[in-house]
C-alpha positions as CSV (number, residue, x, y, z in Angstrom):
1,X,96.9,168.0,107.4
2,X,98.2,168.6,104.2
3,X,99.8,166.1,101.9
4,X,101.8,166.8,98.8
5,X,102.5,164.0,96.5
6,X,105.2,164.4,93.6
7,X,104.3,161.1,91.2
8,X,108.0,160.9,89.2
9,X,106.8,158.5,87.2
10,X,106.0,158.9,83.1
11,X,103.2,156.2,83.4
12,X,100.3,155.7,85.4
13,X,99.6,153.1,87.8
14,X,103.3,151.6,88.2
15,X,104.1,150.6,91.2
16,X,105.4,153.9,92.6
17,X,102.0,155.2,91.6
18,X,100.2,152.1,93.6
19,X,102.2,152.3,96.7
20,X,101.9,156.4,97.2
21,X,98.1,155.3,96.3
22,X,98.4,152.9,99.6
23,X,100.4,155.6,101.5
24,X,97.8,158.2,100.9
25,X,95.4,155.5,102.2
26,X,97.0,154.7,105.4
27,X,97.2,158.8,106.0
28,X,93.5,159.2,105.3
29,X,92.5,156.9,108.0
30,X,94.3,159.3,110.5
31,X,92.1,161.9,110.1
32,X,91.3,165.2,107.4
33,X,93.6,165.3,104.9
34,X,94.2,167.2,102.2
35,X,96.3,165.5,99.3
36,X,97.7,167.2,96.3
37,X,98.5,165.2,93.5
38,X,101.2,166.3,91.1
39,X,102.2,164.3,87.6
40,X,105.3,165.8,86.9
41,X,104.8,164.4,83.6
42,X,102.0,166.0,82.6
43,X,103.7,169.4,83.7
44,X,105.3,172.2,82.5
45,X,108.2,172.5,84.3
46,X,111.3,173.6,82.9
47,X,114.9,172.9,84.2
48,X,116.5,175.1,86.6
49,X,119.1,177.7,84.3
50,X,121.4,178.0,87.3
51,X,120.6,182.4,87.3
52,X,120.9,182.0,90.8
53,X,118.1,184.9,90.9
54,X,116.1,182.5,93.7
55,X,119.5,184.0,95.7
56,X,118.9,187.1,95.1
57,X,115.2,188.2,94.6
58,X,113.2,189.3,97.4
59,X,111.2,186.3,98.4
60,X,113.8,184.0,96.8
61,X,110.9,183.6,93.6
62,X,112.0,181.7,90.8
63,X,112.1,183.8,87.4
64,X,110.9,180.8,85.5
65,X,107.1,181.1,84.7
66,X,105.9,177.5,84.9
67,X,103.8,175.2,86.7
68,X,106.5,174.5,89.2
69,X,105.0,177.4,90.8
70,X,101.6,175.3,91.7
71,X,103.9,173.4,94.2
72,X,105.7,176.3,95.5
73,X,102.2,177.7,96.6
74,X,101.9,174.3,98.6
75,X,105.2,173.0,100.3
76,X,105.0,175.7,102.6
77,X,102.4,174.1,104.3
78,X,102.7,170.4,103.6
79,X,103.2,168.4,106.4
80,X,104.4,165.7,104.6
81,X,106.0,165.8,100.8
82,X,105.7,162.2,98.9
83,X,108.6,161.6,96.3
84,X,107.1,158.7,94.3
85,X,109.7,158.1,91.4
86,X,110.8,154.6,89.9
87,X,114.6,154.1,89.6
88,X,115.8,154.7,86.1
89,X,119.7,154.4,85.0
90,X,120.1,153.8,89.0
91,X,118.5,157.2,89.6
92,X,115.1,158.8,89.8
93,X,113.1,159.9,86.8
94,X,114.1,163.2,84.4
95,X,110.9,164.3,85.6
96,X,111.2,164.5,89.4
97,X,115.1,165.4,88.9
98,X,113.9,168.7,87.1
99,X,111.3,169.2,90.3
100,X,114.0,168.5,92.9
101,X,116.7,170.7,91.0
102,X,113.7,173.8,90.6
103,X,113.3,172.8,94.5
104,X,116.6,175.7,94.8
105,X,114.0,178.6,95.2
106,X,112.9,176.7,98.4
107,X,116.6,175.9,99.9
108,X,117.1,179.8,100.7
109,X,114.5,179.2,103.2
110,X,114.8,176.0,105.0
111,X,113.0,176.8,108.1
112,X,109.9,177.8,106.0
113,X,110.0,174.5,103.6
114,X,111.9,172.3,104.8
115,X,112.8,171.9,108.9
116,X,110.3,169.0,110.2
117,X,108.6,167.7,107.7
118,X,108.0,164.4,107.1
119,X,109.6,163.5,103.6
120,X,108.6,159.6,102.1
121,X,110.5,158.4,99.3
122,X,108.7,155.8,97.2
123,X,111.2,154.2,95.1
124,X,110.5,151.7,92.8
125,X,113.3,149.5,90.9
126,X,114.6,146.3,89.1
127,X,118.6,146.9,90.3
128,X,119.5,150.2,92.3
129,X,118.2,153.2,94.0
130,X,121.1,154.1,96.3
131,X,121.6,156.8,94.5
132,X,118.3,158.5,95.3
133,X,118.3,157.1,98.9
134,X,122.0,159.1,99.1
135,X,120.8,162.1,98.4
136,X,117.8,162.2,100.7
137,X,119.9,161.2,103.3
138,X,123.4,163.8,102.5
139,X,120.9,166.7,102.7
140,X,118.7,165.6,105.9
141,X,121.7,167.1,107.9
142,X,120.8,170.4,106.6
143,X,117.5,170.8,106.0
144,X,116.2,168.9,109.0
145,X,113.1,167.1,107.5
146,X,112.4,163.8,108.8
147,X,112.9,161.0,106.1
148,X,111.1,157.6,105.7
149,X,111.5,155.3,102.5
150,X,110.1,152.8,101.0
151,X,111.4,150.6,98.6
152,X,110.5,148.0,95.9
153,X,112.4,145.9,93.7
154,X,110.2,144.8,90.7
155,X,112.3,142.1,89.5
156,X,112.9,138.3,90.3
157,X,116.3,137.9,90.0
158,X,116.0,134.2,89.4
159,X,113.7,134.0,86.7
160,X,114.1,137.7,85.5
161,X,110.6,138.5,85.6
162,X,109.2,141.6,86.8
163,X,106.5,142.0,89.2
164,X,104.1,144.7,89.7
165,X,103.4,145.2,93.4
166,X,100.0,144.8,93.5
167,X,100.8,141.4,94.0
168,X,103.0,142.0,96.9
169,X,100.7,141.9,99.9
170,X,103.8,142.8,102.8
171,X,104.5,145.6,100.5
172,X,101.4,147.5,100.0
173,X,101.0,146.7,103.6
174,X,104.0,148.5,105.2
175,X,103.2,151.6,102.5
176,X,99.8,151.5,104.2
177,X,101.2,151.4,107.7
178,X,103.9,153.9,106.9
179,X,101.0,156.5,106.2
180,X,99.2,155.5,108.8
181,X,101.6,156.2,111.5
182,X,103.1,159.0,110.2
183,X,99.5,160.4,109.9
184,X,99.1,159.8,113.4
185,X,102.3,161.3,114.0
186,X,101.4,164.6,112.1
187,X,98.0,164.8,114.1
188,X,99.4,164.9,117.5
């Protein structure tokens, strides 16, 4: 089983980092898994130029020479693609936005990259991530993956006070089951 995580976030060890960290967990106890970590951050990934080229080409390659290409060589055969990301503006990172929007190359082959995978969406946040959650859910239709989500709100509204979710027990728990089951799920 293979197991590709897209970390979104520009700083380590947040809380989108700590609960694809459980999630990853809860999949290792299923069985052999490979996971491939990706910090978008500390990539070079340029933004998509709109060339349309990925239409075009034979393959549907992407004519930008970057590391976006060391997760092209893997979502073929991931069985499950993590999109860890906190919530910034009400949206997901810069970072994972130029990923996703770079993702184009893959749409020209949705049976390939897409159809029946199992797609998680760890978002973290102190007021909205409806946003991301939208998207996910306007292109499921099409593309056929199977979409889970977990979310986290980081801030106490009463006392304004954020909270890192290391100290949310039920949290880290249901990231733990998620990847669990859905590594169970994968295996059989």
């Amino acid at each position: 089983m293979r197991v590709v995580v897209l970390h979104g976030s520009p700083r380590r060890g947040g809380n989108s980092d700590t609960l694809a960290e459980q999630f990853v967990t809860g999949v290792r106890k299923t069985g052999d898994v490979e996971v491939l970590d990706f910090i978008l951050n500390d990539m070079n990934i340029r933004p998509c130029q709109g060339c349309e080229s990925c239409m075009t080409s034979e393959g549907h390659k992407c004519v930008i020479d970057d590391d976006m290409h060391q997760i092209y060589s893997v979502f073929a055969d991931a069985n499950i693609v993590v999109w860890a990301t906190p919530m910034y503006w009400g949206y997901m990172t810069a970072q994972m936005k130029i990923a996703l929007d770079r993702m184009e190359a893959l749409a020209m082959d949705p049976e390939k990259y897409w159809v029946d995978k199992e797609f998680v969406a760890i978002l973290t946040y102190r007021h909205h991530y409806q946003s991301t959650i939208g998207f996910f859910e306007r292109v499921q239709d099409f593309f056929r993956f199977k979409f889970n989500s977990i979310l986290y709100c980081s801030k106490n509204e009463a006392s304004h006070e954020d909270f890192h979710v290391s100290t949310d027990k039920e949290k880290l728990d249901e990231a733990f089951v998620l990847g669990e089951r859905l590594g169970i799920k994968v295996i059989v």
